[in-house]
C-alpha positions as CSV (number, residue, x, y, z in Angstrom):
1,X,95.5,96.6,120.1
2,X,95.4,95.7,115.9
3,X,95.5,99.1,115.7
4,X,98.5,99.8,117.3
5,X,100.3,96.2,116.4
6,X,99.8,96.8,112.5
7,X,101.3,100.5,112.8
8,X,104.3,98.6,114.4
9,X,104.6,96.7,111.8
10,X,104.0,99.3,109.3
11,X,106.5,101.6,110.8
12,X,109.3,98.6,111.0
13,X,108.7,97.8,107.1
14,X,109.1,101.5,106.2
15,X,112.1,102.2,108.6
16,X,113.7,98.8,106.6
17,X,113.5,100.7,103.5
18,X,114.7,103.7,104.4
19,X,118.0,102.0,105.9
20,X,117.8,99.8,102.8
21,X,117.4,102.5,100.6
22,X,119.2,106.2,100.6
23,X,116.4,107.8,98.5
24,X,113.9,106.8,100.7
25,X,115.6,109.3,103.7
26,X,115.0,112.3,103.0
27,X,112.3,114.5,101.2
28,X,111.5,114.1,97.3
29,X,111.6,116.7,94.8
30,X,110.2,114.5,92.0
31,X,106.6,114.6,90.4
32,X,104.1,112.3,92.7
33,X,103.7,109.5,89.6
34,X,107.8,109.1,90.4
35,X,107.5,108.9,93.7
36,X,104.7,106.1,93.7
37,X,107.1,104.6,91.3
38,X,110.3,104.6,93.5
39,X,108.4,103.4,96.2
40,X,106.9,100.5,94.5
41,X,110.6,99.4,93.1
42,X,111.8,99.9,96.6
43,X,109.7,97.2,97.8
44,X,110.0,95.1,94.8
45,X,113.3,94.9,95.2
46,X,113.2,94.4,98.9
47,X,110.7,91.6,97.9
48,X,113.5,90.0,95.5
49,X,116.2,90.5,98.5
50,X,114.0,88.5,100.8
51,X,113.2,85.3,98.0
52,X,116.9,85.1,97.1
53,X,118.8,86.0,100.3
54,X,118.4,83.6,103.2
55,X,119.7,85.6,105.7
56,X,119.5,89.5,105.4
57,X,122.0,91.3,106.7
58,X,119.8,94.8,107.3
59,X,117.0,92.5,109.1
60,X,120.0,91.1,111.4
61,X,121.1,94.5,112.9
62,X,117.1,95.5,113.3
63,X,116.2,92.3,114.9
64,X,119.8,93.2,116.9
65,X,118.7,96.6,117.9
66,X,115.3,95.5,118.5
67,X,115.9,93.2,121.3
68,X,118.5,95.5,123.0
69,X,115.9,98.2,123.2
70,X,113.7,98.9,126.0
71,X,109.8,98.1,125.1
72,X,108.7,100.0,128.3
73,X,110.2,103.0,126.0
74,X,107.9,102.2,123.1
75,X,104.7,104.4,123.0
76,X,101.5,102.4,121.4
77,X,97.9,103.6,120.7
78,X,95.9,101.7,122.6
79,X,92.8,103.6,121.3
80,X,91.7,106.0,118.9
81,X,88.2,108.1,119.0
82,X,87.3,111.5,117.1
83,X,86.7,114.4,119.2
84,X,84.9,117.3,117.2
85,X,87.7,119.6,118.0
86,X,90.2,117.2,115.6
87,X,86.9,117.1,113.2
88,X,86.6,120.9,113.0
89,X,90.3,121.0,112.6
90,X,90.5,118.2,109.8
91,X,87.6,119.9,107.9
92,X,88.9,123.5,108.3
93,X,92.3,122.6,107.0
94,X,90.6,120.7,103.8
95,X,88.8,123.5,102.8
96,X,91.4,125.8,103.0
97,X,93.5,123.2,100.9
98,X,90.4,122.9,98.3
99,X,89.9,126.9,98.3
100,X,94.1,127.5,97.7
101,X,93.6,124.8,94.6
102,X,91.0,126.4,93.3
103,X,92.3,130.0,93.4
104,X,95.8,128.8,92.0
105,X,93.2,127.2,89.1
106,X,92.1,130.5,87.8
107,X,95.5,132.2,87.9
């Protein structure tokens, strides 16, 4: 149940700052150093929001919406184990990842 109660809160934080923030909602064309960047600010300045602002307004209409939904609705992980079919699948799909890099290398 951590599992499943830290991706909760994981998924609320991140769903904050996409409402939050407009660059956040849809896909990035910038280099991955920007993006790490823009993220970090993101949540510096949510940071900042939350020590200066006693009462935030965007954390209002979540809690809101939050206790008007249904939690029946809500799907959680309860448990998580590795099968060797997701294994096979994982490894299969890094090595065609590492062999793409690799050919795109010597071009």
């Amino acid at each position: 149940m951590k599992h499943a109660s830290t991706r909760n809160v994981i998924e609320r934080f991140f769903g904050l700052l996409k409402i939050r923030w407009a660059i956040l909602r849809s896909s990035s064309f910038y280099p991955l150093k920007t993006q790490c960047r823009i993220i970090t600010t993101c949540c510096l300045l949510h940071n900042l929001i939350r020590r200066e602002i006693s009462t935030d307004p965007v954390e209002c209409d979540i809690n809101d919406f939050d206790l008007s939904s249904n939690s029946e609705d809500r799907e959680t992980i309860s448990q998580v184990s590795l099968s060797e079919q997701w294994t096979a699948w994982r490894d299969n799909l890094a090595l065609q990842m590492f062999n793409n890099w690799r050919r795109n290398r010597e071009i």
